[in-house]
C-alpha positions as CSV (number, residue, x, y, z in Angstrom):
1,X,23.6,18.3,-35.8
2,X,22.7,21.3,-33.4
3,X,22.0,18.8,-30.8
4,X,25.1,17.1,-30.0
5,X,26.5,20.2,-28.4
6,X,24.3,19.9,-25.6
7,X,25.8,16.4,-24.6
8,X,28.7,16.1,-22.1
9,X,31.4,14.0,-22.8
10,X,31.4,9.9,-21.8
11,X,35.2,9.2,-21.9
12,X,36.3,5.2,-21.7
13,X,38.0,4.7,-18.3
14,X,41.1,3.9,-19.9
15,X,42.8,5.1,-23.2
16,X,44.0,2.3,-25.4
17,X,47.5,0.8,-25.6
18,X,49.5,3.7,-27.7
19,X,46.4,6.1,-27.3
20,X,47.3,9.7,-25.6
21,X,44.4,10.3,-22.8
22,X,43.5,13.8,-24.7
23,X,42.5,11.7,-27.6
24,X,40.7,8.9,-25.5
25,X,38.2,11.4,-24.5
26,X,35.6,12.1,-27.0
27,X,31.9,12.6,-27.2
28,X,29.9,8.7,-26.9
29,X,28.0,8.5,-30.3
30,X,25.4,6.4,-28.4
31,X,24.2,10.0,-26.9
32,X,24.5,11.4,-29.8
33,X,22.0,9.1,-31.9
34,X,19.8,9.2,-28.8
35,X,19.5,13.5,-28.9
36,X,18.7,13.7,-32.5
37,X,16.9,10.6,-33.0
38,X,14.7,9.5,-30.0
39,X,11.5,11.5,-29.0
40,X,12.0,13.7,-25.7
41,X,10.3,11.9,-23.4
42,X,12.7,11.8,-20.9
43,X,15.4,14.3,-18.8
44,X,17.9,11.0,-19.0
45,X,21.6,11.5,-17.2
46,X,24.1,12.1,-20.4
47,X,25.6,8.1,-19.3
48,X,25.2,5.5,-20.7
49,X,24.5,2.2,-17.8
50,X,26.2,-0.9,-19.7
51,X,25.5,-3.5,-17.2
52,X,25.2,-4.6,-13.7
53,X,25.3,-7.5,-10.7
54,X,23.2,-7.4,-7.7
55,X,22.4,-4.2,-6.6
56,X,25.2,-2.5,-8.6
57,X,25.0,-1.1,-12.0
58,X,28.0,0.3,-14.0
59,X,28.0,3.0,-16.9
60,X,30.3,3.2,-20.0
61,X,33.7,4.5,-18.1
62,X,33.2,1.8,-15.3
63,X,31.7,3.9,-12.6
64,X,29.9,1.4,-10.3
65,X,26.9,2.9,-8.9
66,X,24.7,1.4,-5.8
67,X,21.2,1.0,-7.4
68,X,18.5,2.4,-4.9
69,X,16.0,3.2,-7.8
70,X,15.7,-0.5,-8.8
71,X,14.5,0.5,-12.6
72,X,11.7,2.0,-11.0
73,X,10.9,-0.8,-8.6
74,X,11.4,-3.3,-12.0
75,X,14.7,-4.8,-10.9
76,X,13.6,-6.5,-7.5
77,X,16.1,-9.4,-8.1
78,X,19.2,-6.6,-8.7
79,X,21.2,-7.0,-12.3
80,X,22.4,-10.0,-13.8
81,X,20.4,-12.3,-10.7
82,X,21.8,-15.9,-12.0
83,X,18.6,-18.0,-12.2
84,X,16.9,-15.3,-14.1
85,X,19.8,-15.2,-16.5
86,X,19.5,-19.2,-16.4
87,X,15.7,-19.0,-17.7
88,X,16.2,-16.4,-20.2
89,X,18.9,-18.2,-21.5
90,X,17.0,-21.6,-22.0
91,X,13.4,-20.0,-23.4
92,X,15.0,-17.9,-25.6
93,X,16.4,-20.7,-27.6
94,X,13.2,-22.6,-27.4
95,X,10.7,-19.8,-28.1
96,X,9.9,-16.3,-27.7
97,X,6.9,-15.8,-28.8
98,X,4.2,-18.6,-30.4
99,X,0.9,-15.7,-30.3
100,X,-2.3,-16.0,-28.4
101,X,-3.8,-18.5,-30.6
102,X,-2.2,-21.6,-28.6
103,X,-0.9,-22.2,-25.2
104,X,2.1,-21.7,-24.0
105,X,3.8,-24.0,-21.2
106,X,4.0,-21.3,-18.8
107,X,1.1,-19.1,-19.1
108,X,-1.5,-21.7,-17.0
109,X,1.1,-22.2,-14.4
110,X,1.8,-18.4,-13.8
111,X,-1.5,-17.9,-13.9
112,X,-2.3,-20.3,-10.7
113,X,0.3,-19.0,-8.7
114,X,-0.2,-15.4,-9.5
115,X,-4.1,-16.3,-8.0
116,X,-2.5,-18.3,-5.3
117,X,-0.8,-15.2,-4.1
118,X,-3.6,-12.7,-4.6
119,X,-6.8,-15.1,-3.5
120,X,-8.0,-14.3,-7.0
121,X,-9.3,-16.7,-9.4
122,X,-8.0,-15.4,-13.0
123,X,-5.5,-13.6,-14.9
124,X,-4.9,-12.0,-18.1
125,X,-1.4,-11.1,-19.1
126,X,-0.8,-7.3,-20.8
127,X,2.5,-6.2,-21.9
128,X,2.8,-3.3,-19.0
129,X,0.8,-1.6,-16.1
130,X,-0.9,1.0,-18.4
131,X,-2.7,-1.6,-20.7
132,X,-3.5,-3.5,-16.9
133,X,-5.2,-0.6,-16.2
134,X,-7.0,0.1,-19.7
135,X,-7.6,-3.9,-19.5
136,X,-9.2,-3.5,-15.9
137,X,-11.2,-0.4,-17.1
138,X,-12.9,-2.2,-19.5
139,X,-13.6,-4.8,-17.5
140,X,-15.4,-2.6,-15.0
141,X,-17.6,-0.6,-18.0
142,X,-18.6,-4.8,-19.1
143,X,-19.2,-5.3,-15.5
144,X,-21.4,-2.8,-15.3
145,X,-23.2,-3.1,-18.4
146,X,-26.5,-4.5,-17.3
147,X,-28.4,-6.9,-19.2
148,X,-31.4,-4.1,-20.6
149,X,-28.4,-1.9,-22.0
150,X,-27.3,-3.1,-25.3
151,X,-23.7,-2.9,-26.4
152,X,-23.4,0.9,-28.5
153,X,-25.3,2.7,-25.7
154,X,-24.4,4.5,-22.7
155,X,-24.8,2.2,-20.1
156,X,-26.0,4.0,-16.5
157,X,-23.0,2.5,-14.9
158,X,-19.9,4.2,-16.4
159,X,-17.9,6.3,-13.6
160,X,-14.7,5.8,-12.8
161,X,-13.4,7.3,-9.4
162,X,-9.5,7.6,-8.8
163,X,-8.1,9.3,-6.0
164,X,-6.2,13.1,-6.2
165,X,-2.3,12.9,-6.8
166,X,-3.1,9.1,-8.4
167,X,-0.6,8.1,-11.1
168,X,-1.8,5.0,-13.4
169,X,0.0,4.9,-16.6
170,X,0.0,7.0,-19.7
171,X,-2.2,5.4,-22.0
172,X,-5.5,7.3,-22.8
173,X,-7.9,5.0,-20.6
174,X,-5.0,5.5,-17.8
175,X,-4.1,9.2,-17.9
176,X,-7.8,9.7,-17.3
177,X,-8.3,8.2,-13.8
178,X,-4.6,10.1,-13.3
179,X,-5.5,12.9,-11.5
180,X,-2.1,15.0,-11.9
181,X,-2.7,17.0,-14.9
182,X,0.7,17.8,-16.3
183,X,0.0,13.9,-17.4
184,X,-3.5,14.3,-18.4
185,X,-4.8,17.9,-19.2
186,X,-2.3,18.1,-22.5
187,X,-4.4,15.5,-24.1
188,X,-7.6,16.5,-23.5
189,X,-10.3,15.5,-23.9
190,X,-9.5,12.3,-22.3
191,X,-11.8,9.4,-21.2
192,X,-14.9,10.8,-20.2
193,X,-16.5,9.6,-16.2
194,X,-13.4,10.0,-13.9
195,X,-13.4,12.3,-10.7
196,X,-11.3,12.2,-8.6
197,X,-11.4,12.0,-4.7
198,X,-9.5,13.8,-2.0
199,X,-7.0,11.4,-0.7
200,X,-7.8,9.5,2.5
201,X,-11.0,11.5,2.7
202,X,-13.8,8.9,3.5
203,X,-16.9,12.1,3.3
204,X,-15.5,13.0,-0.3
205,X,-15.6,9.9,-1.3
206,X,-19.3,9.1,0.4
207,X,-20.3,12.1,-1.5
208,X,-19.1,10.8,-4.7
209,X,-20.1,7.3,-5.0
210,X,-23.3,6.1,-6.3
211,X,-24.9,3.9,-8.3
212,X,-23.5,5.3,-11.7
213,X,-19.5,4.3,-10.8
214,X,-18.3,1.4,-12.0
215,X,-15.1,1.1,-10.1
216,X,-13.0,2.6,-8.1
217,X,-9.4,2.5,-8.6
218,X,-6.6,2.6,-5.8
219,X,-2.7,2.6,-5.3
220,X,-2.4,0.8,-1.6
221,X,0.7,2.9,-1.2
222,X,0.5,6.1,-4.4
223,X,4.7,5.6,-6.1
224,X,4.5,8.3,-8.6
225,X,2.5,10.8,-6.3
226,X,5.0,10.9,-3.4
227,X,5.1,7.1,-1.5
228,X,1.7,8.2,0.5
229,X,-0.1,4.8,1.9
230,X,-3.8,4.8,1.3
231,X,-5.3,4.5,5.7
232,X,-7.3,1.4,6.5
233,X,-10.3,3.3,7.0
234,X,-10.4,4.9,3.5
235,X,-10.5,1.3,1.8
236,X,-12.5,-0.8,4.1
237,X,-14.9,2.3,3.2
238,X,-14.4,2.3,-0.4
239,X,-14.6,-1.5,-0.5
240,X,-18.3,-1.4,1.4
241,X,-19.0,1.7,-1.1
242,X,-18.3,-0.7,-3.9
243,X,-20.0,-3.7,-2.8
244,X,-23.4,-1.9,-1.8
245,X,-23.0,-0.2,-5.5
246,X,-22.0,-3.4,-7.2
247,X,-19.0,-1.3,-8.4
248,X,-15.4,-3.0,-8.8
249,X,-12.4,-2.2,-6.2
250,X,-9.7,-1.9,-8.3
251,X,-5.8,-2.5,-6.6
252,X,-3.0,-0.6,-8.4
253,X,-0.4,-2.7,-7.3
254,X,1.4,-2.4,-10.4
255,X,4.8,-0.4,-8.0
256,X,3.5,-1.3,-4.7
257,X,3.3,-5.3,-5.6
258,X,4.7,-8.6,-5.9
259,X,6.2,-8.2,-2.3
260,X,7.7,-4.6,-2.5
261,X,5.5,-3.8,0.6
262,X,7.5,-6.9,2.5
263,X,3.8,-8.5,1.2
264,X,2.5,-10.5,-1.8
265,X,0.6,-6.7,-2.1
266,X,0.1,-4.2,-0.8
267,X,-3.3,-4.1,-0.1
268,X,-2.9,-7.5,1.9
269,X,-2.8,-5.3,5.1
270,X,-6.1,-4.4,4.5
271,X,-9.1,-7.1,5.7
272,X,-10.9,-7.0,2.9
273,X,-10.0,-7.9,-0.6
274,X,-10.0,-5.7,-4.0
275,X,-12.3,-7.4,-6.9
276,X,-9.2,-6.7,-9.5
277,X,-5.9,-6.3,-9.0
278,X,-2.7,-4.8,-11.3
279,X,0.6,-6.0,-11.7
280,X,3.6,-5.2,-13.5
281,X,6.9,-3.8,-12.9
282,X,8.5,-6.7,-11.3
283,X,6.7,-9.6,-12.7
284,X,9.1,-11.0,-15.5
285,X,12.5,-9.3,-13.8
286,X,13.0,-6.7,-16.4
287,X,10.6,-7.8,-19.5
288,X,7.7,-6.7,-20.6
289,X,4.5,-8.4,-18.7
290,X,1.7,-7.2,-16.8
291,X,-1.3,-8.8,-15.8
292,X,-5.2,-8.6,-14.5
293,X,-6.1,-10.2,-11.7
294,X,-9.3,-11.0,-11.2
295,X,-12.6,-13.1,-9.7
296,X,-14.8,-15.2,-10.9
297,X,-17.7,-13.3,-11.3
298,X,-15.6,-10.4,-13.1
299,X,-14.2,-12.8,-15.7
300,X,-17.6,-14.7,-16.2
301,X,-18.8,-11.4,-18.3
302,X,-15.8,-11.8,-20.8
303,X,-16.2,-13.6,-24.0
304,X,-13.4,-14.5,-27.1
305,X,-12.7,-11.8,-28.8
306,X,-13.2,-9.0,-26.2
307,X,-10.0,-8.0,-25.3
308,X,-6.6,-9.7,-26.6
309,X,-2.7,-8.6,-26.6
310,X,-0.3,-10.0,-29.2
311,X,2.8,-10.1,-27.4
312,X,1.3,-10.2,-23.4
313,X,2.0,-13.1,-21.9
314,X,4.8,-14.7,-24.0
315,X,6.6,-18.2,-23.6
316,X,10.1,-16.6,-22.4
317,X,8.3,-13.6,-20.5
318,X,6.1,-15.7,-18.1
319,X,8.8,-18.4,-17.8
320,X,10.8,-15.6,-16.4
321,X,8.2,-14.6,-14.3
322,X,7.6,-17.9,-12.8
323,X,10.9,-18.0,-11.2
324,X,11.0,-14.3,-10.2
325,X,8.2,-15.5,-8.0
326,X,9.9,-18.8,-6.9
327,X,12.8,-17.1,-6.0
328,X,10.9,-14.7,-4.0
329,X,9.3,-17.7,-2.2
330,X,11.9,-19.9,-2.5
331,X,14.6,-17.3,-0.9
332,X,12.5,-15.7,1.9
333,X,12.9,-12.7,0.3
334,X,9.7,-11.4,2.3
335,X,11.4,-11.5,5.4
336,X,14.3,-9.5,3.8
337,X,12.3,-6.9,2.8
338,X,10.6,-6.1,6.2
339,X,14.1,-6.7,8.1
340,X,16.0,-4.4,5.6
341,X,13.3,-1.9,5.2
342,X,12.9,-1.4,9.1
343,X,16.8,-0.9,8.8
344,X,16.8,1.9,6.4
345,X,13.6,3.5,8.0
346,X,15.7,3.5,11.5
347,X,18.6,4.6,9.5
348,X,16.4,7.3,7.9
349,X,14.8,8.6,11.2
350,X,18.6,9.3,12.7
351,X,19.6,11.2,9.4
352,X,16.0,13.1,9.9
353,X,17.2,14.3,13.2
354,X,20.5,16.1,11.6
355,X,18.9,17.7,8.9
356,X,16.1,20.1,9.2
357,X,14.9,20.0,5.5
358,X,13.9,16.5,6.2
359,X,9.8,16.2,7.0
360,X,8.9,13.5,6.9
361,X,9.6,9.1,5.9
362,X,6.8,7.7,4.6
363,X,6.4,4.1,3.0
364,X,6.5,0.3,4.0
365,X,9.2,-2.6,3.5
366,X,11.4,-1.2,0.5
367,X,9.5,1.6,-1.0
368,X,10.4,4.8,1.0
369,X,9.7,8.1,0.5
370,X,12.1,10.9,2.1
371,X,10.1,14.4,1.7
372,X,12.0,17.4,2.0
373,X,11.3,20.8,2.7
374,X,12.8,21.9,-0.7
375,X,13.1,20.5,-4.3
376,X,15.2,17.5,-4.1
377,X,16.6,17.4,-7.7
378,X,20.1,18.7,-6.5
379,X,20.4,16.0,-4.1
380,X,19.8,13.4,-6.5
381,X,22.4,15.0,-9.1
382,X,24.5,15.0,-5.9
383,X,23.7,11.3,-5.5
384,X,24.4,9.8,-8.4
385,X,27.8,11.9,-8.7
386,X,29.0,9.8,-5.2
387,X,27.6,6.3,-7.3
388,X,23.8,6.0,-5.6
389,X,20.8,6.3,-7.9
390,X,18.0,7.5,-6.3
391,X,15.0,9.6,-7.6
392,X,12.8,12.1,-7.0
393,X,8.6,12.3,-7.4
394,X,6.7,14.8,-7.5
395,X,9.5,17.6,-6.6
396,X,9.7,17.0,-3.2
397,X,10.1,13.2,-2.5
398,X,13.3,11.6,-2.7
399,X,11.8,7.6,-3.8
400,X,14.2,4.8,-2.5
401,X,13.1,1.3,-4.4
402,X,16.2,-1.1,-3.7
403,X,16.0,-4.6,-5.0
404,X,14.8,-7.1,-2.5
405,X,17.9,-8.5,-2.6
406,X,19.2,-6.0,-0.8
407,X,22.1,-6.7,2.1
408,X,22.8,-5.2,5.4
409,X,25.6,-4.2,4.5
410,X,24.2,-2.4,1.2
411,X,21.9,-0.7,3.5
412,X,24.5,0.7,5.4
413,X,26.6,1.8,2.7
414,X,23.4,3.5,1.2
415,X,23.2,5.2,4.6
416,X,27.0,6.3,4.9
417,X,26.7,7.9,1.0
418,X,22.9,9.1,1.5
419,X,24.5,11.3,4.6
420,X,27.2,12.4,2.1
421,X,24.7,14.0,-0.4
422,X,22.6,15.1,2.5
423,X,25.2,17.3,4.0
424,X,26.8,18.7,0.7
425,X,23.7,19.6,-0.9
426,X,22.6,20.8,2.9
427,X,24.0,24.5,2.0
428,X,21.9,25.0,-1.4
429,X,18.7,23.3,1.0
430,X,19.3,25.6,3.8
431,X,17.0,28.2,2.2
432,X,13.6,27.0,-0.1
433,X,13.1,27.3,-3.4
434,X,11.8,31.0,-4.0
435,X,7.8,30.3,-5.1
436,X,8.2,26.7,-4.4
437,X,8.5,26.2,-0.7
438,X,6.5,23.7,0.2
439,X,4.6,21.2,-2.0
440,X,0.8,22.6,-2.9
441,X,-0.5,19.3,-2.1
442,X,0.9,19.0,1.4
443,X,-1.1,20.4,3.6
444,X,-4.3,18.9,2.6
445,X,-2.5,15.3,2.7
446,X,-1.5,15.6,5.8
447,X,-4.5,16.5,7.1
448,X,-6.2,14.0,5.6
449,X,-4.0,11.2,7.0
């Protein structure tokens, strides 16, 4: 097993009764399993993260860890949030799973209040974001179908435009309208009719949208691509673009939703209102569920048997869901969002001022991005040894996605730490990169915003 030499050591925090602390310390099999067994996917941290409470998480040796990553904006509620654990608890001994050939008691109900928050009309529930997106896709190539084109041929209507530095998933039908290629050029050729926009640039996109796109899709605020919000005059354009070309607006709010914006979405700063919009991450607290949110006059074109899931949308999954969103309601957690976000963005903006390498704080409510000046992998190595987990996107963007549950007091402890990594990684910052000192994309982002 060649691979296991490449794994550090996990010791248990304390050796057992009898047990000399030279023999405690031994490689975790768990890592093991996971280097020669699972596909490699992912650069994970050689830990193992057992369980959490809040906005804490712990690994195997009982290092306690304040969770500013949030599961990749999954875990709004934190670990282990008691009413969640309450619901999963009663559905799972009633029933997981019953298929899509009956109704469940929960899908109907989540479905109203997921079109109560949007202003939408109807849903359909995926397992994840990317088969949103695939689902949505499809949706806009039936839109556009028009009566004289028969089903087999290439209807006029089949563009899809996405903007640059767009992330939406990594199925086929999603890596397409993904404009960064190390996620789409290795599996070429992908769907065909994508192009992609400059971002925020309203004459590109004049230029590109005619009568052949079906939809346009949109992150409000871009996760993957560096916490960039899309300007107001970019979508009320795009949204008039669509409408005179009875083309579909399509919201990504699969990171940027379900209140992480200190909003239902994101796009509800905007006036005008997307014809489809994406969820996921947060919906069911951890399990698997996505959904389509949609109007009337989208759904009205879909018939049985023209899309279907076997496990989205679930008896214990939307259950769950149902009381992430009542506990959002229910608990204000809005409010906390804005009030803690405009905390850590003053917090932010004082720690700016110290260190040079800082450019710039983008986001809204609790979805921040800190760019630097240089790559800011060793600050989030640096993090996670002092017990934060942060991340970084696209090389230069350190991405802070705290649970809404988030305290004032957690905010200032992320501060006092986040200064801490700031100033010991500050000496291996002081200088960039060599060939990588500023982000390729920069420039023509900022100009366009």
């Amino acid at each position: 097993m060649p691979a296991a030499s490449k794994i550090k050591s996990v010791t248990r925090p304390f050796p057992k009764p009898g047990e000399s602390p030279a023999r405690a310390a031994k490689p975790d099999t768990r890592l093991l399993d996971a280097e020669q067994f699972l596909l490699p996917t992912y650069k994970r941290q050689p830990v193992v993260m057992t369980h959490g409470r809040g906005a804490y998480v712990y690994d195997a040796s009982g290092k306690k860890y304040l969770d500013f990553l949030g599961g990749i904006a999954v875990n709004a509620l934190g670990h282990a949030h008691p009413r969640i654990v309450k619901v999963i608890r009663r559905e799972a001994a009633r029933a997981i799973h019953v298929s899509n050939l009956y109704h469940n008691a929960f899908q109907g109900p989540l479905a109203r209040k997921l079109a109560a928050w949007s202003g939408l009309n109807r849903a359909f529930f995926s397992n994840s974001g990317t088969e949103a997106i695939d689902g949505a896709m499809k949706l806009a190539r039936l839109y556009g179908r028009q009566p004289d084109e028969p089903a087999g041929t290439a209807a006029k209507k089949q563009r899809f435009l996405a903007l640059e530095n767009s992330f939406h998933g990594r199925t086929f039908g999603a890596i397409s309208v993904t404009s960064t290629e190390k996620y789409r050029l290795p599996f070429g050729p992908v769907v065909p009719g994508a192009e992609f926009i400059r971002f925020n640039d309203v004459a590109d996109l004049e230029s590109k949208f005619d009568d052949t796109v079906c939809a346009i899709l949109l992150e409000a605020i871009q996760g993957e691509g560096g916490i960039y919000p899309v300007s107001e005059a970019f979508w009320n354009r795009a949204r008039e673009l669509a409408t005179k070309h009875d083309a579909l607006l399509i919201a990504d709010e699969i990171q940027c939703g379900l209140g992480r914006t200190g909003r239902y979405f994101g796009c509800q700063k905007f006036s005008s209102k997307p014809d489809i919009v994406l969820v996921a991450k947060p919906l069911a607290a951890g399990l698997p569920l996505g959904a389509i949110l949609t109007t009337e006059a989208v759904a009205s074109r879909v018939s049985p048997g023209m899309h279907g899931t076997t496990l989205g949308g679930g008896p214990l999954a939307c259950a769950v869901a149902l009381e992430f969103l009542s506990v959002v309601e229910g608990q204000e957690l809005l409010e906390n969002i804005r009030v803690r976000g405009a905390e850590l963005r003053e917090g932010l903006a004082k720690l700016a001022a110290k260190f040079s390498f800082i450019r710039e704080i983008r986001g809204e409510g609790l979805m921040i991005g800190v760019e630097l000046t240089v790559e800011g992998a060793p600050f989030v190595a640096e993090a996670m040894r002092r017990g934060l987990l942060i991340n970084c996107t696209h090389d230069f963007t350190l991405r802070l996605l705290p649970p809404f549950i988030i305290t004032r007091a957690q905010v200032r402890e992320f501060l006092r730490l986040f200064e801490l990594v700031l100033a010991t990684t500050s000496r291996q910052a002081a200088a960039p990169v060599s060939g990588k000192s500023a982000n390729p994309q920069r420039v023509a982002r900022a100009a366009a915003r």
